[in-house]
C-alpha positions in Angstrom: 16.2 11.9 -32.8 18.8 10.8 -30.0 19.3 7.2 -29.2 18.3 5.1 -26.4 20.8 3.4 -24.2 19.1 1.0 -23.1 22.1 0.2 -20.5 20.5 2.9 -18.6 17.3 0.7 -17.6 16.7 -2.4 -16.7 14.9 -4.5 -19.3 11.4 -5.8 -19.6 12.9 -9.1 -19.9 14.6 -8.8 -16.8 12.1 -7.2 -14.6 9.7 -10.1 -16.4 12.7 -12.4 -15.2 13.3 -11.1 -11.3 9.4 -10.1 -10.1 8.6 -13.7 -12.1 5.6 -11.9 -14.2 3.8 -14.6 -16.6 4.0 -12.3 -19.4 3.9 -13.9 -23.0 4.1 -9.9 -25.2 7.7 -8.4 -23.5 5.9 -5.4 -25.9 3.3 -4.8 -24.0 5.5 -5.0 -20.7 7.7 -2.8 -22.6 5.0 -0.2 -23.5 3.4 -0.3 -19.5 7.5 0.9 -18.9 7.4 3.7 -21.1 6.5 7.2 -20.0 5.3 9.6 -22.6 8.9 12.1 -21.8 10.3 8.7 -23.7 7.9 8.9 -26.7 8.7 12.7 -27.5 12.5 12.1 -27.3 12.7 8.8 -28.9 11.6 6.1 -31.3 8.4 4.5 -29.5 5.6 3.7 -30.6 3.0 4.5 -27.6 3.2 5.3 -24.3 1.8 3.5 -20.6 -1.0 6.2 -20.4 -4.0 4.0 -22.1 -2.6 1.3 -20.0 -2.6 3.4 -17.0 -6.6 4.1 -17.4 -7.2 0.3 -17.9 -4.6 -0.6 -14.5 -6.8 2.0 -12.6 -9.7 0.3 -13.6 -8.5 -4.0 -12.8 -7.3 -2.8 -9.3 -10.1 -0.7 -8.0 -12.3 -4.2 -8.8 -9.7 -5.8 -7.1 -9.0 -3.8 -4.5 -12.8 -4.0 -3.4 -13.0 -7.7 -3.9 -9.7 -8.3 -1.9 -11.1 -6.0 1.5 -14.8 -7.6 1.0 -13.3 -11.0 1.2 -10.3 -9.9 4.1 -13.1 -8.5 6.5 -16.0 -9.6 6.4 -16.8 -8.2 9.6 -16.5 -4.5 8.6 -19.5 -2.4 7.7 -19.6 -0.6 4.2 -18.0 2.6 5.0 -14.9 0.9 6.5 -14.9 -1.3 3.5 -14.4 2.1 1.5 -11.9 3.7 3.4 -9.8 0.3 3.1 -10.0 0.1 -0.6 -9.7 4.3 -1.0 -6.1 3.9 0.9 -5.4 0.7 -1.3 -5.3 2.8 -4.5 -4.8 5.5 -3.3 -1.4 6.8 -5.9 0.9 7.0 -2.8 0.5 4.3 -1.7 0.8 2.4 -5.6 4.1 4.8 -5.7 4.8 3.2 -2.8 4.0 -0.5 -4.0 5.9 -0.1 -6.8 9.5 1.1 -5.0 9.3 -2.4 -2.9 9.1 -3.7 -7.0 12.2 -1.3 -7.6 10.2 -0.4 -10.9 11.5 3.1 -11.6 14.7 1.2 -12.0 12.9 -0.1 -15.6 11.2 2.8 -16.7 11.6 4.3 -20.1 12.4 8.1 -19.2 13.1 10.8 -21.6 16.3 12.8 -20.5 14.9 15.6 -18.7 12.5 13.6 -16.9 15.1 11.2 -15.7 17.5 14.0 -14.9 14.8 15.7 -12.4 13.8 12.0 -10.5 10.9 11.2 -12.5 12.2 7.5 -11.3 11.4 8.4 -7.4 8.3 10.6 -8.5 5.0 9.5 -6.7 3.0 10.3 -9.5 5.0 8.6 -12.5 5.6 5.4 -10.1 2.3 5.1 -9.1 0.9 5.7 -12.6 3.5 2.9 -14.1 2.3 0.7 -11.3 -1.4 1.5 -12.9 0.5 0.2 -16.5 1.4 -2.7 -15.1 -1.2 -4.0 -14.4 -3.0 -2.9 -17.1 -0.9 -4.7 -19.7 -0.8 -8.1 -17.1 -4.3 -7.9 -17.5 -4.4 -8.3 -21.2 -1.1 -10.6 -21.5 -3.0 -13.2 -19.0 -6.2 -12.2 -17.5 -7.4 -11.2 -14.1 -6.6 -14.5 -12.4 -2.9 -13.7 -12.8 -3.3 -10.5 -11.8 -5.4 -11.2 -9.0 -2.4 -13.5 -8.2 0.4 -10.9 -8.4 -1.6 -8.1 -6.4 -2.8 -10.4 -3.4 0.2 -10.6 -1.7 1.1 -7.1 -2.4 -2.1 -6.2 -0.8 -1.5 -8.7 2.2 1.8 -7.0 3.0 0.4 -3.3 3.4 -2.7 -5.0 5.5 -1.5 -3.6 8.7 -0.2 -0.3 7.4 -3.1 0.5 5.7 -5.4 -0.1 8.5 -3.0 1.9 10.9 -3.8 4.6 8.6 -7.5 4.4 8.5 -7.8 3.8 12.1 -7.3 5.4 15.5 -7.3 2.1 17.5 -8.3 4.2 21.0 -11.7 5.2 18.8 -12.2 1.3 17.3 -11.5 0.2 20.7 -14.2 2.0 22.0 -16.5 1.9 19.5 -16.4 -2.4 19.8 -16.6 -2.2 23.8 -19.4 0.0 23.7 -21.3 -2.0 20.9 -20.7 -5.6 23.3 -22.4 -3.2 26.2 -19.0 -3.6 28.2 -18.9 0.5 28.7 -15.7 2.7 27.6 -12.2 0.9 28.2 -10.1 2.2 31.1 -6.5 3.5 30.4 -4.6 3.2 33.6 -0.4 4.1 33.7 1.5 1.4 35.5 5.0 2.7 35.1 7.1 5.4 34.0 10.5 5.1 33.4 13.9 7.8 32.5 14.1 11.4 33.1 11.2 14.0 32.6 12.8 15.2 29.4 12.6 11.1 27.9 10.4 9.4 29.8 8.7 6.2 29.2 5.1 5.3 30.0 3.6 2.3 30.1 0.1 2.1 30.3 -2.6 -0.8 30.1 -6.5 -0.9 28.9 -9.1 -2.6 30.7 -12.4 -3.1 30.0 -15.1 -4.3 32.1 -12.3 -4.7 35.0 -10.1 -7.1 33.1 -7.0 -6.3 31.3 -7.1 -6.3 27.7 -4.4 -5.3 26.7 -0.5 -2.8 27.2 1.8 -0.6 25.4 4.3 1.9 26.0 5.5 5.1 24.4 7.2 8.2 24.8 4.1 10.3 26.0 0.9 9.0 28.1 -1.0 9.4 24.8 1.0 7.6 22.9 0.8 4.9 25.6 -3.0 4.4 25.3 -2.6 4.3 22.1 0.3 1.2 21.8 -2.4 -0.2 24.6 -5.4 -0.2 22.3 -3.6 -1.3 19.7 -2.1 -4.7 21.7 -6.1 -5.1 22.5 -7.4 -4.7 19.4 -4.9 -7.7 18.3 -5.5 -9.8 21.5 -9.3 -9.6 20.9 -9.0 -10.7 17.3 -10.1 -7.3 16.1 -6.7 -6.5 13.9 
């Protein structure tokens, strides 16, 4: 059996040391690193996968508690959708890149070789690992505390994604009896081939809102989006 360099990874002491993770075991951090390509090629004792199951587990609870608590003024289904997107594996891939944790995972030598550190599926699933050993190192208060601010910084793209603001925009005016809002274009600018439009929302006759883009659509779009934010909506 080959040995590990381990100047090819960053250690569990130093990712412990630069995302400032509580953790007491640097074993169990160690192990949430360690891909089962690693425990076929080298000396290890067990790989992230039970850890993985347990991760999946700690941020779905979270993840629903977090978007129950950050909008109280969505219904149920919305609620869902919000939480679905949260842990959703892209989008834990993608949490984990703004970590730079593929740059500490323990990779056997093909796996490594192909990407495996840039995979969507291995970095989502070492995300999972994560915070499946945090949770047993120092209990769902410190995860809750390392998560939160993840969460807080995908807010907006995550309700982008779940959204079509035109359609929420619509769906609020109409509940508050105001009728459908009212798209109307107020300039275009450059030639036909890359022009600009800018277009502006009103409702109930007053202006609610503006936004420009590359087609009309687009336009409305940018428009329902600065009124959603201007009504407090976003």
């Amino acid at each position: 059996m080959p040995n590990f360099d381990t100047r090819e990874v960053e250690s569990a002491s130093s990712l412990r040391r630069r995302l400032r993770l509580p953790f007491t075991d640097l074993a169990l951090l160690t192990r949430a690193l360690t891909h089962r390509s690693f425990v076929n090629e080298y000396e290890a004792v067990e790989d992230n996968e039970r850890l993985e199951f347990l991760g999946d587990a700690v941020l779905d609870f979270l993840a629903g508690a977090w978007v129950y608590n950050r909008f109280p003024e969505l219904p149920e289904g919305d609620l869902t959708k919000i939480r679905s997107a949260l842990v959703r594996n892209d989008q834990l891939a993608s949490f984990a890149r703004k970590l730079e944790l593929g740059a500490a995972l323990r990779l056997g030598r093909g796996e490594a070789a192909t990407g495996g550190r840039n995979r969507d599926n291995l970095l989502g699933s070492a995300f999972e690992a994560l915070i499946g050993a945090l949770y047993l190192d120092c209990g769902l208060e410190k995860v809750k505390e390392f998560v939160t601010p993840i969460f807080e910084d995908a807010r907006e793209f995550i309700l982008e994604k779940i959204h079509d603001p035109k359609s929420d925009l619509q769906e609020w005016s109409q509940s508050k009896k105001l009728g459908s809002p009212h798209y109307r274009l107020v300039a275009a600018s450059g030639p036909a081939h890359a022009a600009t439009f800018e277009m502006v929302v009103e409702i109930a006759g007053e202006e609610k809102g503006r936004g420009s883009g590359t087609s009309k659509s687009a336009a409305e779009h940018a428009a329902a989006k600065d009124a959603m934010k201007n009504l407090g909506l976003l």
